[in-house]
C-alpha positions, 0 to 999 in steps of 0.5 A, spaced: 417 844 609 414 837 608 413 832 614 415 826 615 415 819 620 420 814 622 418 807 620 419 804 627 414 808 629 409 802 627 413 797 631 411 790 629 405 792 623 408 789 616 412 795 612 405 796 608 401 797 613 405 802 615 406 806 610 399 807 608 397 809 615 404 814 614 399 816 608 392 816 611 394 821 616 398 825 612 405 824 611 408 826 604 415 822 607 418 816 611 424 815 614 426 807 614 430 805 620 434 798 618 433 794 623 426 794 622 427 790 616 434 786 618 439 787 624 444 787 618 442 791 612 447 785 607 442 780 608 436 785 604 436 783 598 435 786 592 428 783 590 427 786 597 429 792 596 424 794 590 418 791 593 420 796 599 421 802 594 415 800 591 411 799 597 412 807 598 411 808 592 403 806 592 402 809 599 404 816 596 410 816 599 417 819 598 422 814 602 427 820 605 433 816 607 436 811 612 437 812 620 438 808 626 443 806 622 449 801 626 442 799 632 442 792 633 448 791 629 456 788 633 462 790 631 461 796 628 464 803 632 466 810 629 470 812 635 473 805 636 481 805 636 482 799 633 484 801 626 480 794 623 473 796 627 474 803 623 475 800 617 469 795 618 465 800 620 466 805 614 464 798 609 458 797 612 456 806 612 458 804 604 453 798 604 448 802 608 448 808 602 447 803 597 442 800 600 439 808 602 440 809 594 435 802 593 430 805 596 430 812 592 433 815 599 438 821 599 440 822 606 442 817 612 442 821 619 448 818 624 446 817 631 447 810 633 450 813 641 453 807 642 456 806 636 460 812 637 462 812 645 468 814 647 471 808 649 475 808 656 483 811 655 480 815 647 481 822 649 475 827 644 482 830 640 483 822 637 475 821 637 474 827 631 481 823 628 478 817 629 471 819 626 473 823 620 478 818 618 472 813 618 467 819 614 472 821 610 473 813 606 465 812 605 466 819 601 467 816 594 460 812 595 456 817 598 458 822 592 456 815 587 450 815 589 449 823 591 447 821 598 448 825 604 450 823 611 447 828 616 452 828 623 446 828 630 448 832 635 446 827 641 444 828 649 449 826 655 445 822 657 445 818 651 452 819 649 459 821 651 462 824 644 457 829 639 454 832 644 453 839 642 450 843 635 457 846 636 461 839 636 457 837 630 459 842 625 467 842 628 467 834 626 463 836 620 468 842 618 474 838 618 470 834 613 469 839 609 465 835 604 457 837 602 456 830 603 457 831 610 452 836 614 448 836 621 442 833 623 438 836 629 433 833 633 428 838 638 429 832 644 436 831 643 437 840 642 432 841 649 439 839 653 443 844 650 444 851 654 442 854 647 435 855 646 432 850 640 431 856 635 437 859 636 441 854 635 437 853 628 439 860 627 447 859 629 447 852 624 442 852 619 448 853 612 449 846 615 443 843 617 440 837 611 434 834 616 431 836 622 427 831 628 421 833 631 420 830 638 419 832 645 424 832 651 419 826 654 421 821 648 413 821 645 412 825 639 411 833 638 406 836 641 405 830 647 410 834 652 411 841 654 416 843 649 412 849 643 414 848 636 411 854 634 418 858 635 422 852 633 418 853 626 419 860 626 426 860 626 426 853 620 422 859 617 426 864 618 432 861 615 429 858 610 429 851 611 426 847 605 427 840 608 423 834 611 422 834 618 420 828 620 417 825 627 421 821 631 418 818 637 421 814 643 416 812 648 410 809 645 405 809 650 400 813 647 399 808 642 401 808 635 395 811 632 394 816 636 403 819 636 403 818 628 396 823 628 397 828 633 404 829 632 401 831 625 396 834 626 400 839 632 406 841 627 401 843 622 397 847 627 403 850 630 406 851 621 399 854 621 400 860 627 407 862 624 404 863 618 398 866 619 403 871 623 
């Protein structure tokens, strides 16, 4: 298991700044929201895309992947029953693997709620049509570049389509693809009836990444929610992955949510270790 934290985090500070910082704490990976470096991942130039890469590099850090992946953007929606938006939005997930794959990434989680809303008169049964047929275009360029595309499970209050683990992996099984598998997010989990670890224990053959959060939007350990059990059950599958820090709510400050957040999951690793 190796931590890492999403690059949003740092907010306005310059793309270095933060991942030395990321680095200074502790933090072995990071996870790169596009937004944070231009609304549309075509206008990031080439050049742009290695000083990025090599930026990381010098700071130590492995670049994991992409996520965020339509925030900020228009025009693009998975679930859309109009067959060019689809089309559009499975060109530009394809230009986002490339830029994934630039950067040195592997994976690319899909969250973006309202990217992927029901729109009024699509029933669910067309929604998972709709969504698989717009995965299913993009699989040639993530088996190109060997990149994952990892399929968020979101809460009803952010989302009205992939609500559940179970949802997700239905989506994901119709694919039937290694390139497409689950995401987890312990905020985005804390609103199912399944307790976190045992949805952990039902899904982990799937699952390619994992979030770290609390169901208050800050960081893990800023809320009431115990990763100690959380961590037992990623143990006990033997999940290798990354778990990255991913935070919502910046009140208590940039600083002090990136190390805290590391210093309790590290605290709680070394609880379930130690027995």
């Amino acid at each position: 298991m190796r931590f890492a934290i999403c690059n949003e985090t740092f907010q306005d500070w310059p793309i270095e700044r933060g991942f030395a910082f990321a680095a200074e704490c502790g933090y072995e990976g990071v996870e790169i929201a596009p937004f944070t470096i231009s609304t549309y991942v075509t206008q990031i130039s080439q050049a742009t895309r290695s000083t990025i890469r090599r930026q990381a590099q010098q700071a130590g850090l492995e670049i994991i992947g992409l996520h965020w992946l339509l925030a900020k953007t228009e025009g693009f929606h998975l679930t859309s029953p109009d067959p060019e938006i689809r089309r559009s939005t499975a060109d530009y997930l394809a230009e986002l693997c490339r830029f994934c794959a630039d950067l040195g990434g592997r994976l690319m989680v899909f969250g973006s709620p309202k990217q992927r809303d029901l729109a009024e008169g699509v029933s669910l049964p067309q929604a998972m049509d709709y969504a698989v047929e717009v995965f299913e275009r993009i699989l040639p360029v993530l088996e190109e570049h060997q990149v994952i595309l990892a399929v968020e499970p979101l809460a009803p209050s952010e989302t009205n389509f992939l609500c559940t683990a179970a949802e997700a992996v239905a989506l994901i099984q119709r694919i039937g693809s290694p390139q497409v598998r689950l995401h987890l997010d312990c905020k985005a989990m804390s609103s199912e009836n399944v307790p976190i670890p045992d949805l952990i224990r039902q899904y982990h053959p799937m699952l390619a990444h994992f979030h770290a959060n609390d169901p208050n939007r800050q960081g893990p350990g800023f809320g009431q929610l115990d990763f100690v059990p959380i961590f037992e059950a990623l143990g006990q599958v033997g999940y290798q992955g990354w778990v990255s820090v991913e935070v919502f709510d910046y009140t208590p400050g940039i600083e002090r949510l990136a190390q805290q957040s590391l210093q309790y999951m590290r605290a709680c690793l070394k609880k379930v270790t130690q027995g």
